[in-house]
KOLLUM-142443 format. One record per atom (N, C-alpha, C): residue in one letter; atom name; x, y, z. Coordinates in nm, 2 decimals. Example, Ala and Ser with C-alpha at 12.3 -4.5 7.8 and 13.67 -1.06 7.14 Angstrom:
2
{kolse: A, nudren: N, X: 1.32, Y: -0.57, Z: 0.78} $
{kolse: A, nudren: CA, X: 1.23, Y: -0.45, Z: 0.78} $
{kolse: A, nudren: C, X: 1.32, Y: -0.33, Z: 0.78} $
{kolse: S, nudren: N, X: 1.28, Y: -0.22, Z: 0.71} $
{kolse: S, nudren: CA, X: 1.37, Y: -0.11, Z: 0.71} $
{kolse: S, nudren: C, X: 1.29, Y: 0.00, Z: 0.79} $
//
This chain:
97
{kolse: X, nudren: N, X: -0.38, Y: 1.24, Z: 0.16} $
{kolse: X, nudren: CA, X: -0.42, Y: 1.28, Z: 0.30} $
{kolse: X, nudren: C, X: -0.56, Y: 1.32, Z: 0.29} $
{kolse: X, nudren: N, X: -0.66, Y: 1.27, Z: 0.42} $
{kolse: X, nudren: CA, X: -0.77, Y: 1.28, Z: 0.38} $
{kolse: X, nudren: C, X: -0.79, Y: 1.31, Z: 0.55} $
{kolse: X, nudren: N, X: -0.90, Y: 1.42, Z: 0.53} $
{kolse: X, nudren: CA, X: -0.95, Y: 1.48, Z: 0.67} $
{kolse: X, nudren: C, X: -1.04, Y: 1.34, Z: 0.77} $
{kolse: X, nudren: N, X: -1.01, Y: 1.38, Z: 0.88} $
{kolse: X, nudren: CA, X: -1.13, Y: 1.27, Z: 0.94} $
{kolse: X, nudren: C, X: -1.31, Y: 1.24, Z: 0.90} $
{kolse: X, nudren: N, X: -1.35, Y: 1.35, Z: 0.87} $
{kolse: X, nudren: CA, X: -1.48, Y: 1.38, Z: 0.78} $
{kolse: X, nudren: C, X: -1.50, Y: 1.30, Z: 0.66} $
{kolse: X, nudren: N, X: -1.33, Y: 1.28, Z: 0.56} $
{kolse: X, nudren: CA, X: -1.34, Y: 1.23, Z: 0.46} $
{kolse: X, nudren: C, X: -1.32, Y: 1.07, Z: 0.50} $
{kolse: X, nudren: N, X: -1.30, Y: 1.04, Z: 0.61} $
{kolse: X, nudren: CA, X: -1.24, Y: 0.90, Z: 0.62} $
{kolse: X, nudren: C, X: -1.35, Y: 0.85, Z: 0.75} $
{kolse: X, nudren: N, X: -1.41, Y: 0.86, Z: 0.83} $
{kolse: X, nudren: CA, X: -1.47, Y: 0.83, Z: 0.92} $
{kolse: X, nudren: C, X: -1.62, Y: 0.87, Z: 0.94} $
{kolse: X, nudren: N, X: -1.69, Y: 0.75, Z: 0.95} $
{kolse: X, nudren: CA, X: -1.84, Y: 0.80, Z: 1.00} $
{kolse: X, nudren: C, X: -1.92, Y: 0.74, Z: 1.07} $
{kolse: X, nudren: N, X: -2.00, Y: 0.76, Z: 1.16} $
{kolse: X, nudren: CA, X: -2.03, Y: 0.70, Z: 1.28} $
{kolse: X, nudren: C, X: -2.03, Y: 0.75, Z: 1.39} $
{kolse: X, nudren: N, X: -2.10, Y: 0.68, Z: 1.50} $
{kolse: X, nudren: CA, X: -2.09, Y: 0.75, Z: 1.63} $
{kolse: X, nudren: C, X: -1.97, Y: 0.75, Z: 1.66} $
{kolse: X, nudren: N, X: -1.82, Y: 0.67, Z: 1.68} $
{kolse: X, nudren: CA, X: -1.69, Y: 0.74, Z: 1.73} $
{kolse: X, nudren: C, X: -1.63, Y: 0.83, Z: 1.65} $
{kolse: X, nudren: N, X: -1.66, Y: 0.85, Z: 1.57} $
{kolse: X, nudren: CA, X: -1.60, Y: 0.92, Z: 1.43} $
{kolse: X, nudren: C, X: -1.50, Y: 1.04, Z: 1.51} $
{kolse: X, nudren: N, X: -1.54, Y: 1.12, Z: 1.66} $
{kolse: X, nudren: CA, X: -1.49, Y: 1.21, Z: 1.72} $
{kolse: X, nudren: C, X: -1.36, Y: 1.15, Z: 1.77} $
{kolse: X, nudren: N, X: -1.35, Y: 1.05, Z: 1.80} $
{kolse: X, nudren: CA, X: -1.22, Y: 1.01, Z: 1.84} $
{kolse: X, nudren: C, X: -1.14, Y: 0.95, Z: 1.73} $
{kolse: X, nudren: N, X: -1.17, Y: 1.00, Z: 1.61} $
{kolse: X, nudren: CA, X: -1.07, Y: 0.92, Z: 1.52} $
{kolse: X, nudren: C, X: -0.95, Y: 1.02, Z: 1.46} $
{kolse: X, nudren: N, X: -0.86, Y: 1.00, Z: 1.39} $
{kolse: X, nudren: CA, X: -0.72, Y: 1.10, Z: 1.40} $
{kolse: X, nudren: C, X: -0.80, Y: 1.21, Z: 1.29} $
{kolse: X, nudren: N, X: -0.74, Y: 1.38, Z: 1.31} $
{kolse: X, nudren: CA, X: -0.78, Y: 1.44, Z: 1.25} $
{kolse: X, nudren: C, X: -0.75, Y: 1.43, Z: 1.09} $
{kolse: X, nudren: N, X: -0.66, Y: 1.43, Z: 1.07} $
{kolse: X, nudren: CA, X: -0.62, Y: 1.34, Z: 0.90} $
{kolse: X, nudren: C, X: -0.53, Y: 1.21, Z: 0.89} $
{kolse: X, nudren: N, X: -0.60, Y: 1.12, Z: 0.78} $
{kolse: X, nudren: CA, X: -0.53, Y: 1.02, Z: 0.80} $
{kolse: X, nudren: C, X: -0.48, Y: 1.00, Z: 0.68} $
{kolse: X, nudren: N, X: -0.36, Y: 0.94, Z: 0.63} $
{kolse: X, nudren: CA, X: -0.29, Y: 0.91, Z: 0.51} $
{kolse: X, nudren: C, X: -0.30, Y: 0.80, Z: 0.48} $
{kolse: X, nudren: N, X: -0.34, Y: 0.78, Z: 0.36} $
{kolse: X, nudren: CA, X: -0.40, Y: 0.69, Z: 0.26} $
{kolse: X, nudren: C, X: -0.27, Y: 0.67, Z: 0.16} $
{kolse: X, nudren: N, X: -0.18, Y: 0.55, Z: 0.15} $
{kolse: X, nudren: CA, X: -0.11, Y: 0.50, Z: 0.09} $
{kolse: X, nudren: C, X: -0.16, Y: 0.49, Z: -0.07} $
{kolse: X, nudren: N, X: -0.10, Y: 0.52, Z: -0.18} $
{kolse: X, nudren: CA, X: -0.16, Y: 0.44, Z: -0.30} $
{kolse: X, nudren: C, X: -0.14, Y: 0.33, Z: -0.34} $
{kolse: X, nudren: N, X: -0.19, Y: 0.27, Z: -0.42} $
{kolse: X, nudren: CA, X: -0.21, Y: 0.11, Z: -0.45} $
{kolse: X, nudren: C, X: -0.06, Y: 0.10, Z: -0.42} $
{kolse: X, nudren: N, X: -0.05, Y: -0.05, Z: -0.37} $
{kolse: X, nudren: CA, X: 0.13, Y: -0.12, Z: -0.39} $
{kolse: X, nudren: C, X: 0.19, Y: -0.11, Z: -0.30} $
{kolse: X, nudren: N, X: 0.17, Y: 0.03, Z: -0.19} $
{kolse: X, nudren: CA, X: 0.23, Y: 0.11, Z: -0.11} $
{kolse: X, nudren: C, X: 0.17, Y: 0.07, Z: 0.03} $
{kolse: X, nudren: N, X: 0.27, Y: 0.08, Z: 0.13} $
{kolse: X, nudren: CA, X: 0.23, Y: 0.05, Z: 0.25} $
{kolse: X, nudren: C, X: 0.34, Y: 0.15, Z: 0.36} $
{kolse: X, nudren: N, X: 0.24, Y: 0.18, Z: 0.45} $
{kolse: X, nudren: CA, X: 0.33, Y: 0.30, Z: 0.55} $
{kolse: X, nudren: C, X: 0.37, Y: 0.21, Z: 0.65} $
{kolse: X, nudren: N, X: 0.49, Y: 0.25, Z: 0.67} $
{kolse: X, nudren: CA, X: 0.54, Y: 0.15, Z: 0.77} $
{kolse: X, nudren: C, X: 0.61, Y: 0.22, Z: 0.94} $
{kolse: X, nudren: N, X: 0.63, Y: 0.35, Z: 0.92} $
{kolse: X, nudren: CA, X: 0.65, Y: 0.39, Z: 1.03} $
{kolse: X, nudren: C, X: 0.51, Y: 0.44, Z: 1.12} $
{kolse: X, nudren: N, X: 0.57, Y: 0.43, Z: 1.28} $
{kolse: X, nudren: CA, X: 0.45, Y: 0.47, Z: 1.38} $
{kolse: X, nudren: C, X: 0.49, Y: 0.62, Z: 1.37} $
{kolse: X, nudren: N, X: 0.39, Y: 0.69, Z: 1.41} $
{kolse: X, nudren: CA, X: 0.43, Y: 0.86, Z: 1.48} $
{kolse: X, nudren: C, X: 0.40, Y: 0.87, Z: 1.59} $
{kolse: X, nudren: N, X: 0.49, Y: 0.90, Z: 1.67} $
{kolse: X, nudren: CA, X: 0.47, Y: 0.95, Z: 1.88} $
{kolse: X, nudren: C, X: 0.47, Y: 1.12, Z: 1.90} $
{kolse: X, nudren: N, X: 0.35, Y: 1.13, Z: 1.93} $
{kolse: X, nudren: CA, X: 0.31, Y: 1.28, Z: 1.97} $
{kolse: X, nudren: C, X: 0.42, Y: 1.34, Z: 2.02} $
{kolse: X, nudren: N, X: 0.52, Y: 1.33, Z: 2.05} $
{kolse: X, nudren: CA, X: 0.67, Y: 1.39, Z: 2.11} $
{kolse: X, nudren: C, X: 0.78, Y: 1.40, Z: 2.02} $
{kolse: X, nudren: N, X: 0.74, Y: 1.34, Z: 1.91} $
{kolse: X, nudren: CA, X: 0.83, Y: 1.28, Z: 1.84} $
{kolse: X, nudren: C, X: 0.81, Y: 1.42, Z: 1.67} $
{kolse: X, nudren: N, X: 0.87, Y: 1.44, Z: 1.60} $
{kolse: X, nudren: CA, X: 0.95, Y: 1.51, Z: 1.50} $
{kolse: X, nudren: C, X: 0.88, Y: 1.35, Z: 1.36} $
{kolse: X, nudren: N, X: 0.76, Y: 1.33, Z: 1.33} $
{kolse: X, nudren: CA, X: 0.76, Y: 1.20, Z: 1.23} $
{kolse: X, nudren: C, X: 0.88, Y: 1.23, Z: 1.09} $
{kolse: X, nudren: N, X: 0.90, Y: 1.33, Z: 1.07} $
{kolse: X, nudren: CA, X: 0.93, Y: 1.36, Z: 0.94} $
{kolse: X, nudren: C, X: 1.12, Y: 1.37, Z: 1.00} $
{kolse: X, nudren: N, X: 1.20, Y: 1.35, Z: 1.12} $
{kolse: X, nudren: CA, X: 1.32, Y: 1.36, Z: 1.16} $
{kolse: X, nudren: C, X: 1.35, Y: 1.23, Z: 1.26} $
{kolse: X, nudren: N, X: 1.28, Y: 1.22, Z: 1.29} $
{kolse: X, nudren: CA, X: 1.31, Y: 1.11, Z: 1.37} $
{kolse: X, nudren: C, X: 1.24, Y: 0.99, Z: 1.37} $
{kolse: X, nudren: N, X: 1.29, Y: 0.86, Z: 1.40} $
{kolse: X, nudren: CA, X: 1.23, Y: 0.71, Z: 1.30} $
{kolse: X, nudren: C, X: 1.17, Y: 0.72, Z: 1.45} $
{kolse: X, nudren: N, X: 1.04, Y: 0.63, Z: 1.35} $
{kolse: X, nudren: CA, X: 0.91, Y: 0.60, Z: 1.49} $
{kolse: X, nudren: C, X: 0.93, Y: 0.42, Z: 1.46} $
{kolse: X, nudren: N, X: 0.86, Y: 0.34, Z: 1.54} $
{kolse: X, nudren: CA, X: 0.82, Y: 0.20, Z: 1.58} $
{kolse: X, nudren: C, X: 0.77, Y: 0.20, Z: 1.42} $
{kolse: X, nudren: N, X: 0.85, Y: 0.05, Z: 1.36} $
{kolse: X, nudren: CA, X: 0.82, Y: -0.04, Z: 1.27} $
{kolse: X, nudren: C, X: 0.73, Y: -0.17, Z: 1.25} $
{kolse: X, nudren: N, X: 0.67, Y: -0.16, Z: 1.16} $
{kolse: X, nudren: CA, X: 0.58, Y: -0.30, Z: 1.17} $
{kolse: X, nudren: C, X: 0.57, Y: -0.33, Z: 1.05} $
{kolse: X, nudren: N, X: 0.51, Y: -0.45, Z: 1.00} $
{kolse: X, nudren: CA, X: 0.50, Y: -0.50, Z: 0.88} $
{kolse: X, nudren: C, X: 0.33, Y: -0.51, Z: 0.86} $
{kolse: X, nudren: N, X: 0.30, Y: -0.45, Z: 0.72} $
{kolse: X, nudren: CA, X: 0.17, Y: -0.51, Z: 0.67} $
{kolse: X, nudren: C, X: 0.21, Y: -0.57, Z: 0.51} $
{kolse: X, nudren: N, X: 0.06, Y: -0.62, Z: 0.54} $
{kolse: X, nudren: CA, X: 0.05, Y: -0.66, Z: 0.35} $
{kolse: X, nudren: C, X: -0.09, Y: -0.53, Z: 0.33} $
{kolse: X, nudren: N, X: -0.07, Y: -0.58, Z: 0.16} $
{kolse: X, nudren: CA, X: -0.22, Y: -0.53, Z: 0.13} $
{kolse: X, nudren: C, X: -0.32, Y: -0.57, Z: 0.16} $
{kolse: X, nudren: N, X: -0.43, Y: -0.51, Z: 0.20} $
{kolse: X, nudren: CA, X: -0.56, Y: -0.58, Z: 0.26} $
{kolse: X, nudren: C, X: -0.62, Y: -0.66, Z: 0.12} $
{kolse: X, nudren: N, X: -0.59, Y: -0.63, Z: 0.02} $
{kolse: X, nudren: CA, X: -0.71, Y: -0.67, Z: -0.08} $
{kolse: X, nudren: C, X: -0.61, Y: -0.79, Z: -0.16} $
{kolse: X, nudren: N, X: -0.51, Y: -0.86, Z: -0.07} $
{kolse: X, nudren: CA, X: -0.44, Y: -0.96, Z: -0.16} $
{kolse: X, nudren: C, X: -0.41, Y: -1.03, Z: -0.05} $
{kolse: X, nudren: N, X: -0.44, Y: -1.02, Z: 0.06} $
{kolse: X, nudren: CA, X: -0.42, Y: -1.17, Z: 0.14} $
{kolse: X, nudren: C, X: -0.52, Y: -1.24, Z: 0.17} $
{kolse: X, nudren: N, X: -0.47, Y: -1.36, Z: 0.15} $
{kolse: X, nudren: CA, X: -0.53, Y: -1.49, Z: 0.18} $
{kolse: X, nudren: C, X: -0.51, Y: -1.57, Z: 0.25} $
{kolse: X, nudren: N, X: -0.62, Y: -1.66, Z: 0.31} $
{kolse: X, nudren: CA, X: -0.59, Y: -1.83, Z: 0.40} $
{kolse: X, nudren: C, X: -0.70, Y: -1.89, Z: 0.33} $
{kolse: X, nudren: N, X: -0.67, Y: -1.99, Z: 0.22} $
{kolse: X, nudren: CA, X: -0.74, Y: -2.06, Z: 0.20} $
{kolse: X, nudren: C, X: -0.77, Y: -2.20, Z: 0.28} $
{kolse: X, nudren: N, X: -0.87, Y: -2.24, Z: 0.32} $
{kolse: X, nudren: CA, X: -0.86, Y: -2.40, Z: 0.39} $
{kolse: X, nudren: C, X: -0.94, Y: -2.48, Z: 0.35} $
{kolse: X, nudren: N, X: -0.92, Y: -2.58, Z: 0.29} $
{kolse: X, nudren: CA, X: -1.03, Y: -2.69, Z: 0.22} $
{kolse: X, nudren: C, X: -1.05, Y: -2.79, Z: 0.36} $
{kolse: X, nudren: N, X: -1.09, Y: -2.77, Z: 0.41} $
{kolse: X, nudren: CA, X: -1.12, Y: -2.86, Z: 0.54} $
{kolse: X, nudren: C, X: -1.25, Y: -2.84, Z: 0.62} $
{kolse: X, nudren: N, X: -1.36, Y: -2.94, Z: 0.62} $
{kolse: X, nudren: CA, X: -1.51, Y: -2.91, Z: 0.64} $
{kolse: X, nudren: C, X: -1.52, Y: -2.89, Z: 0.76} $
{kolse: X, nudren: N, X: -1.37, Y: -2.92, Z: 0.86} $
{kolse: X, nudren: CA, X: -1.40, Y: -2.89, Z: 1.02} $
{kolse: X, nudren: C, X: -1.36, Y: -2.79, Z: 1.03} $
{kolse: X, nudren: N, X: -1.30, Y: -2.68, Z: 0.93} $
{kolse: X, nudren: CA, X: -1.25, Y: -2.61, Z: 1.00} $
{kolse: X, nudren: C, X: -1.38, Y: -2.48, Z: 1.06} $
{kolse: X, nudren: N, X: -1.32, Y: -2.45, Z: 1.15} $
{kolse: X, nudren: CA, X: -1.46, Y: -2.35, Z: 1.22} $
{kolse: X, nudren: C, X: -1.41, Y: -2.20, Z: 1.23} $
{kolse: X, nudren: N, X: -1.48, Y: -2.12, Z: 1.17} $
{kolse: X, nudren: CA, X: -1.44, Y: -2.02, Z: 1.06} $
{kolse: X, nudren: C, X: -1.47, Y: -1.83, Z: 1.17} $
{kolse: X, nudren: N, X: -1.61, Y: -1.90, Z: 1.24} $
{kolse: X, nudren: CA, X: -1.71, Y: -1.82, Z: 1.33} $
{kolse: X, nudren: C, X: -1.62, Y: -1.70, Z: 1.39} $
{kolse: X, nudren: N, X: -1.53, Y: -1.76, Z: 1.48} $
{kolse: X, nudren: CA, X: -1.46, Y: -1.63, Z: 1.54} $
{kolse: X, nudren: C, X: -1.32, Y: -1.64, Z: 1.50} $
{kolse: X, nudren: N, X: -1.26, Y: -1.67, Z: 1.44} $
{kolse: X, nudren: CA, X: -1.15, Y: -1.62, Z: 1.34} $
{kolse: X, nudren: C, X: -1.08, Y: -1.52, Z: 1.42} $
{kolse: X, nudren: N, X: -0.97, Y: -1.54, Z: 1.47} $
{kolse: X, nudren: CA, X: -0.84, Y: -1.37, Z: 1.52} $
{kolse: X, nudren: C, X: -0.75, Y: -1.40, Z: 1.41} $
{kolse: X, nudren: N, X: -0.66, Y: -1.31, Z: 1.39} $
{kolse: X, nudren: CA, X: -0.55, Y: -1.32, Z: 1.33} $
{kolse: X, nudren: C, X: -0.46, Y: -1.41, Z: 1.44} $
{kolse: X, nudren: N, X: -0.46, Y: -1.45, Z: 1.56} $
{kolse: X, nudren: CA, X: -0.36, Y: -1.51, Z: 1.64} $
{kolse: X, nudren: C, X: -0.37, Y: -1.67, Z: 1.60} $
{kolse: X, nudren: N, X: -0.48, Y: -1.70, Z: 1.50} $
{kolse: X, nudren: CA, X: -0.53, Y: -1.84, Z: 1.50} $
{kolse: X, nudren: C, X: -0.43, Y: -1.88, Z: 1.36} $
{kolse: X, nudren: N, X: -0.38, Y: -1.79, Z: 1.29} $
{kolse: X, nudren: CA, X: -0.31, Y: -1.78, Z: 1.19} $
{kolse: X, nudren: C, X: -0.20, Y: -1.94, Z: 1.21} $
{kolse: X, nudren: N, X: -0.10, Y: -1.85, Z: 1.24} $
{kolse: X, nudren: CA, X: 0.00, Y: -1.96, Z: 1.24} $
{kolse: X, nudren: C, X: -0.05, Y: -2.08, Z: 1.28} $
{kolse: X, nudren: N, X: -0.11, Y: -2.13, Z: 1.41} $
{kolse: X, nudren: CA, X: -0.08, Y: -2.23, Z: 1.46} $
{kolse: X, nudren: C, X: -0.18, Y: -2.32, Z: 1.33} $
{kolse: X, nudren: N, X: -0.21, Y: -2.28, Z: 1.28} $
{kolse: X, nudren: CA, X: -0.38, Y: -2.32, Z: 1.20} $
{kolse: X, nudren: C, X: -0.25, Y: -2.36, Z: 1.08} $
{kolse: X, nudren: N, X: -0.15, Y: -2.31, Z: 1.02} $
{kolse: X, nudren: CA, X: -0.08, Y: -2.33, Z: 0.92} $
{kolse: X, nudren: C, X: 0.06, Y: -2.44, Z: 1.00} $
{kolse: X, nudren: N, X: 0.08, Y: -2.41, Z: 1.09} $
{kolse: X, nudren: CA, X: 0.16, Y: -2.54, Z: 1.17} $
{kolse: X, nudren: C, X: 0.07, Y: -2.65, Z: 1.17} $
{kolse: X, nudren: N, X: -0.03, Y: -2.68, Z: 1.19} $
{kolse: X, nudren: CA, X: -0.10, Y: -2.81, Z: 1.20} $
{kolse: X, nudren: C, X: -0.13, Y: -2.87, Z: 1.03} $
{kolse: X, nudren: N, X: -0.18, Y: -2.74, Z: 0.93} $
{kolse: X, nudren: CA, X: -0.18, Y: -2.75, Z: 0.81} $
{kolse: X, nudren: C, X: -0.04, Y: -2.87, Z: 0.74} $
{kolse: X, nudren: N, X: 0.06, Y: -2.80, Z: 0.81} $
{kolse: X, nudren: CA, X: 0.18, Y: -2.87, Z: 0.77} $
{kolse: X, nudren: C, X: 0.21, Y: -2.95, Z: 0.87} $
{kolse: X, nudren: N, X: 0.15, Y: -3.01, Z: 0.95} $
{kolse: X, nudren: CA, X: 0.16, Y: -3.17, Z: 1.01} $
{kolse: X, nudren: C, X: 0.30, Y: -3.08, Z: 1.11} $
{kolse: X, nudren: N, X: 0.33, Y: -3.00, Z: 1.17} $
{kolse: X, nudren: CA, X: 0.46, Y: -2.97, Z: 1.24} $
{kolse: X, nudren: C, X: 0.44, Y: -2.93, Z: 1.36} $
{kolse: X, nudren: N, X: 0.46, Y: -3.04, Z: 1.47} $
{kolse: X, nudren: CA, X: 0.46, Y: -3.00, Z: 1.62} $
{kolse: X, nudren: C, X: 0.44, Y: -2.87, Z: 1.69} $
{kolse: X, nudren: N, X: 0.40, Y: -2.85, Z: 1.80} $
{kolse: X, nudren: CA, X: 0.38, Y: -2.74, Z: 1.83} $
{kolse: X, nudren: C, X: 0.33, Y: -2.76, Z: 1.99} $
{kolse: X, nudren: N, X: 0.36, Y: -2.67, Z: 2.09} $
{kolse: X, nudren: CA, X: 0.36, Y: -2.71, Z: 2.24} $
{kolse: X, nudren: C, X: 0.19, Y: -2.59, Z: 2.22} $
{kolse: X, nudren: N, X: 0.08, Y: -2.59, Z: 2.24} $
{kolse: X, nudren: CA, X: -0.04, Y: -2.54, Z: 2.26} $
{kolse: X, nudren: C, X: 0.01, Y: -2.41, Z: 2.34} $
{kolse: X, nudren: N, X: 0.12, Y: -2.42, Z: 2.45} $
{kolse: X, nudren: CA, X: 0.11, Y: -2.26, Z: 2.47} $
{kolse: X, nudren: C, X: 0.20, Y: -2.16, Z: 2.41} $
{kolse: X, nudren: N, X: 0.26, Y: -2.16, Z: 2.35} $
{kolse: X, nudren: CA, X: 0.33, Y: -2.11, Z: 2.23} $
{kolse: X, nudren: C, X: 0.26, Y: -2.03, Z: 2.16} $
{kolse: X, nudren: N, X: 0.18, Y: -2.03, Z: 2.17} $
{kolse: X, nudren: CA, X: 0.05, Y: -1.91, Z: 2.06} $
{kolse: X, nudren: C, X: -0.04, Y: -1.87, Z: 2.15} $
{kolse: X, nudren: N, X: -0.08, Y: -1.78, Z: 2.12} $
{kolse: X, nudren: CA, X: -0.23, Y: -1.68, Z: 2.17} $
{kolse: X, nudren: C, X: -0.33, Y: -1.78, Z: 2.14} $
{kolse: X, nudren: N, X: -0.35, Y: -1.76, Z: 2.00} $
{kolse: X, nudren: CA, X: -0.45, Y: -1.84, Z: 1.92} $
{kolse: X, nudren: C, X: -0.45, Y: -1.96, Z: 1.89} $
{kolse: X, nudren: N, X: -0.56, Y: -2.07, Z: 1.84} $
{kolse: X, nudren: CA, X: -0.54, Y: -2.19, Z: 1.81} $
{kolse: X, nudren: C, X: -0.63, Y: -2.18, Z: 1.73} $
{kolse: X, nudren: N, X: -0.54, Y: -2.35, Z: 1.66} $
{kolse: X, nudren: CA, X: -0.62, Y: -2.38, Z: 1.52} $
{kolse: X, nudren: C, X: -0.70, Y: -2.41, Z: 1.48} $
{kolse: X, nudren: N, X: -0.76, Y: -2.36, Z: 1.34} $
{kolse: X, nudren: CA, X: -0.84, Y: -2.36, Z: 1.34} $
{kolse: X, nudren: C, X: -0.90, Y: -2.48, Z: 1.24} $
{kolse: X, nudren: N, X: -0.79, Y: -2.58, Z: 1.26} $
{kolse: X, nudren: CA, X: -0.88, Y: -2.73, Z: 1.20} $
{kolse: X, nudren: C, X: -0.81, Y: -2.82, Z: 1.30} $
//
């Protein structure tokens, strides 16, 4: 657990949470906390992460266009990868070869 001082610097640095917890290597936090809510009694909203310093998209492809990159361009960019149909509004994002 690290103060906002120890974790944020910048001009918003005032709107950032006053301590934030720092997982150690391997480890990832997976519950949300709601200001109303008891974090340590009652289960908050679930999500999934990886580790930031082990994911990858590799693409060997000289069209692919790299510039504005979302995470929404993900999949569909791995559906066309693998040659596998896809209706264009089905996704946020599009691919990115």
């Amino acid at each position: 657990v690290v103060t906002r001082a120890e974790a944020f610097r910048g001009d918003h640095a005032d709107i950032a949470p006053d301590i934030v917890v720092v997982p150690n290597h391997g480890f990832d936090l997976k519950s949300g906390f709601k200001g109303n809510k008891d974090p340590f009694v009652e289960h908050g909203a679930r999500n999934g992460m990886h580790s930031f310093d082990n994911a990858t998209l590799a693409i060997d492809d000289a069209d692919a266009r790299i510039g504005d990159v979302d995470l929404y361009d993900i999949a569909p960019t791995i559906l066309d990868l693998m040659e596998i149909d896809y209706e264009r509004g089905e996704f946020d994002g599009s691919s990115l070869v």
